[in-house]
C-alpha positions in Angstrom: 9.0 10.8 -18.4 12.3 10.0 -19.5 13.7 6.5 -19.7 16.6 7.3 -17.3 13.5 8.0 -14.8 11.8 4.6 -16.0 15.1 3.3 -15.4 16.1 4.6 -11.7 12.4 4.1 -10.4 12.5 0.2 -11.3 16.0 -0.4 -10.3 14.9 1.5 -6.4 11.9 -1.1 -6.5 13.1 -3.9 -4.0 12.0 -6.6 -6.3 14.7 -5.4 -8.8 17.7 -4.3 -6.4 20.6 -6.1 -7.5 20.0 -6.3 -11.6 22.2 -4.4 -13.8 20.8 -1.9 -16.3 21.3 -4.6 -19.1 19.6 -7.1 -17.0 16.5 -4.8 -16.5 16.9 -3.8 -20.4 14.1 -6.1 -21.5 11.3 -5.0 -19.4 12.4 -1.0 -19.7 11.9 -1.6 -23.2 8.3 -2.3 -22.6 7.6 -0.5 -19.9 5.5 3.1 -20.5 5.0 5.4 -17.6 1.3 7.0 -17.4 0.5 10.3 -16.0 -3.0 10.1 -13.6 -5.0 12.6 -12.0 -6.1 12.6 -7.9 -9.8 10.7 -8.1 -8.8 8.7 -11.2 -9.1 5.4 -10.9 -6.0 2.8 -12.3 -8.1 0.0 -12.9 -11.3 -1.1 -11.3 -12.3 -4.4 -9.9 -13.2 -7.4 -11.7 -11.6 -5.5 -14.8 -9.5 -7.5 -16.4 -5.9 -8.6 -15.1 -3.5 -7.2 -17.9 -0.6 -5.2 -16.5 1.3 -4.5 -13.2 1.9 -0.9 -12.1 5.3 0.9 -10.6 4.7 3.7 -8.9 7.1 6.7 -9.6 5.1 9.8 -7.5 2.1 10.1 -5.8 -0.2 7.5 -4.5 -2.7 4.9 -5.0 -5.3 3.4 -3.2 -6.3 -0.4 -3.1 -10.0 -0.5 -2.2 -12.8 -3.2 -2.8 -16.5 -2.4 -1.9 -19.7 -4.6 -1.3 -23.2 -4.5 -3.1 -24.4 -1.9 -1.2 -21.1 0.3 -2.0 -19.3 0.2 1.1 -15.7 0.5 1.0 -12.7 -1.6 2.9 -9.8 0.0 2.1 -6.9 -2.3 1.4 -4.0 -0.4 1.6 -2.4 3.0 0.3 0.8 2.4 -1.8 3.6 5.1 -2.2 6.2 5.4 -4.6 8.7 2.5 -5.2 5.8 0.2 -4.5 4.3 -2.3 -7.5 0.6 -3.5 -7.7 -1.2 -6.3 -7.9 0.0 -8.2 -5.7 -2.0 -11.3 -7.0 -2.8 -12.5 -10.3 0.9 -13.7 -11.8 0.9 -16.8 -14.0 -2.7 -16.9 -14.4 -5.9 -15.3 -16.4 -8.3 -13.2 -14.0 -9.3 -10.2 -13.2 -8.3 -7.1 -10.8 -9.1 -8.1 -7.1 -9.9 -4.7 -6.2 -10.3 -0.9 -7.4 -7.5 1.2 -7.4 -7.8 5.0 -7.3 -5.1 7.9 -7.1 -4.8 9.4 -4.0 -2.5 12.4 -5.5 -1.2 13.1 -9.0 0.5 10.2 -9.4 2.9 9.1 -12.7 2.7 4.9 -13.0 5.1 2.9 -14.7 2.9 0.1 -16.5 3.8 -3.3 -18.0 2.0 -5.9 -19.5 1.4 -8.8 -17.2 2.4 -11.1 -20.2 5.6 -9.7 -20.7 6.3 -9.2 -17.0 5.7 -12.8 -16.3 7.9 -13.8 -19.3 10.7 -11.5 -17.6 10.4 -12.9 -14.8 10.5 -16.6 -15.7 13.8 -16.1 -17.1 14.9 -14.0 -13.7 13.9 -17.4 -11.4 15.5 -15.3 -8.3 12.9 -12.8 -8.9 10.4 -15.3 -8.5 11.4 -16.0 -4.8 11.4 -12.3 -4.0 8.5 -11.9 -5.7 6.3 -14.9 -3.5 8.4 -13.9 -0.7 7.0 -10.5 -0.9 3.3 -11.8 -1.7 3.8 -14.3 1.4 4.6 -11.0 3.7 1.3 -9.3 2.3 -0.5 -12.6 3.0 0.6 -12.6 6.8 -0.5 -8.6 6.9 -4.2 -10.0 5.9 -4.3 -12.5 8.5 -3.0 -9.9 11.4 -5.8 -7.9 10.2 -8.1 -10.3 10.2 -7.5 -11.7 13.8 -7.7 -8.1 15.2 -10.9 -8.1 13.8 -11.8 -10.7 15.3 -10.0 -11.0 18.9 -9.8 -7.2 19.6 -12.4 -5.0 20.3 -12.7 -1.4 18.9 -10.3 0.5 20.4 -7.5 -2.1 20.3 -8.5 -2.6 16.7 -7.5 1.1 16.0 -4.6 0.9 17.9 -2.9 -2.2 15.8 -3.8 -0.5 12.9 -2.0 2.3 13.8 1.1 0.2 14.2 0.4 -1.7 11.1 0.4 1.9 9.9 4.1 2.6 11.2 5.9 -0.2 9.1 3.6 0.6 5.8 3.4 3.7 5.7 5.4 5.6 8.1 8.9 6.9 9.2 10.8 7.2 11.6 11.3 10.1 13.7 13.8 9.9 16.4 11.5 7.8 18.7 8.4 8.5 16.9 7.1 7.6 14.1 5.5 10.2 11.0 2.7 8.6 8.5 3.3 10.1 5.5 0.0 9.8 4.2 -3.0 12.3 5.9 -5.4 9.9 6.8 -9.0 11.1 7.4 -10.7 8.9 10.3 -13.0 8.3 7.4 -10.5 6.4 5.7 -8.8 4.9 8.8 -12.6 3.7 9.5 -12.6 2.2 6.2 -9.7 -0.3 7.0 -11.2 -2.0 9.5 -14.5 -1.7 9.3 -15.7 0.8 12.1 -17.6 4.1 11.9 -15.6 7.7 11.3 -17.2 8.6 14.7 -15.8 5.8 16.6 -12.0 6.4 14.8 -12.5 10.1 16.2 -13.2 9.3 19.7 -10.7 6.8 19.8 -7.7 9.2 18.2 -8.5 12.4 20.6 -8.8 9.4 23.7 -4.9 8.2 22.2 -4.0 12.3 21.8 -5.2 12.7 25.6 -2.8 10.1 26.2 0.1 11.9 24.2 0.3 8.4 22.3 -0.7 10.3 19.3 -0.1 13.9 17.7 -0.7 15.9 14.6 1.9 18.2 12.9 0.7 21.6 11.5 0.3 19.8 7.9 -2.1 17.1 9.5 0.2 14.2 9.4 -0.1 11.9 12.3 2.8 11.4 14.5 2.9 7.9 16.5 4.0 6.6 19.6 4.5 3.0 18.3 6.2 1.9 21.7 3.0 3.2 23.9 0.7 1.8 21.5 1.8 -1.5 21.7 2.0 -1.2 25.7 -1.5 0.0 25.8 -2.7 -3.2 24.0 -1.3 -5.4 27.2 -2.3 -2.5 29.8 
């Protein structure tokens, strides 16, 4: 990868719009893009905390699991996107797993020299815990659904959640641009693949929810919310 690449995927990343190439010249310098393979994994969790990842292509998936190896999925990240998202200014370890979804090339930096860079950057800072506070808020709508929503409406929120993360608009639809299996939309909140499938063909009965020819799910974000308050 060549640095003009290193270069144009950090200055796309939201956390950096704004900084000029010589601005962004001290963390370029340091910064070494990895190639990964689908099933690898980045890092794994309670490994130890020593870099922060940019992703250039593909994508990567934030899991953690339990003792008996049961999986909550986190999130799946896409290009532009950096991870962790915890872990700045102090020693730990790696929160979660993180596995490659599809080839995928990472841009990697040492937490060290990230922190440093961003010390001396103090606007970055903001953007930075501003971003962290907006993932925060994401956890806590999860969590509530899980608690005041049953099943089905469960599925439905995450759906939307699914729109604004990883999704697109299309005229007044929106496309995931991830292919979910239900066994992975299962593993985000907790419920069975069968349950995930009963509820999607119930929401495809109801034309709130399609599939293209490539399997990508097509969403009526509108209807969904409606049918929450139905």
């Amino acid at each position: 990868m060549k640095q003009d690449d290193i270069i144009k995927t950090l200055s796309d990343v939201p956390l950096f719009k704004g900084l000029s190439r010589e601005e962004l010249a001290p963390i370029i310098e340091i910064a070494q893009a990895r190639f990964y393979k689908h099933k690898m994994y980045v890092f794994m969790q309670d490994d130890q905390l020593d870099r922060v990842f940019f992703i250039h292509s593909g994508k990567v998936k934030i899991y953690k699991t339990d003792f008996s190896g049961k999986e909550q999925i986190i999130s799946i990240l896409e290009p532009g996107e950096m991870f962790p998202h915890s872990g700045f200014f102090r020693k730990g370890n790696f929160p979660a797993h993180a596995e490659v979804m599809e080839n995928a090339t990472l841009i990697v930096i040492p937490i060290d020299k990230f922190e440093e860079f961003l010390i001396s950057f103090p606007e970055l800072c903001i953007k930075l815990f501003t971003d962290l506070g907006e993932k925060i808020v994401d956890l806590q709508q999860s969590l509530e659904a899980q608690i005041l929503h049953n099943t089905y409406e469960q599925i439905i929120l995450l759906l939307i959640r699914l729109c604004k993360s990883n999704g697109e608009k299309k005229g007044d639809r929106y496309k995931l641009t991830t292919q979910f299996t239900n066994r992975e939309l299962a593993n985000m909140i907790g419920t069975s693949r069968e349950t995930v499938s009963r509820t999607i063909n119930q929401l495809k009965k109801k034309e709130f929810v399609w599939q293209d020819d490539v399997g990508f799910y097509l969403l009526n974000r509108e209807a969904l919310q409606q049918e929450l308050f139905y």
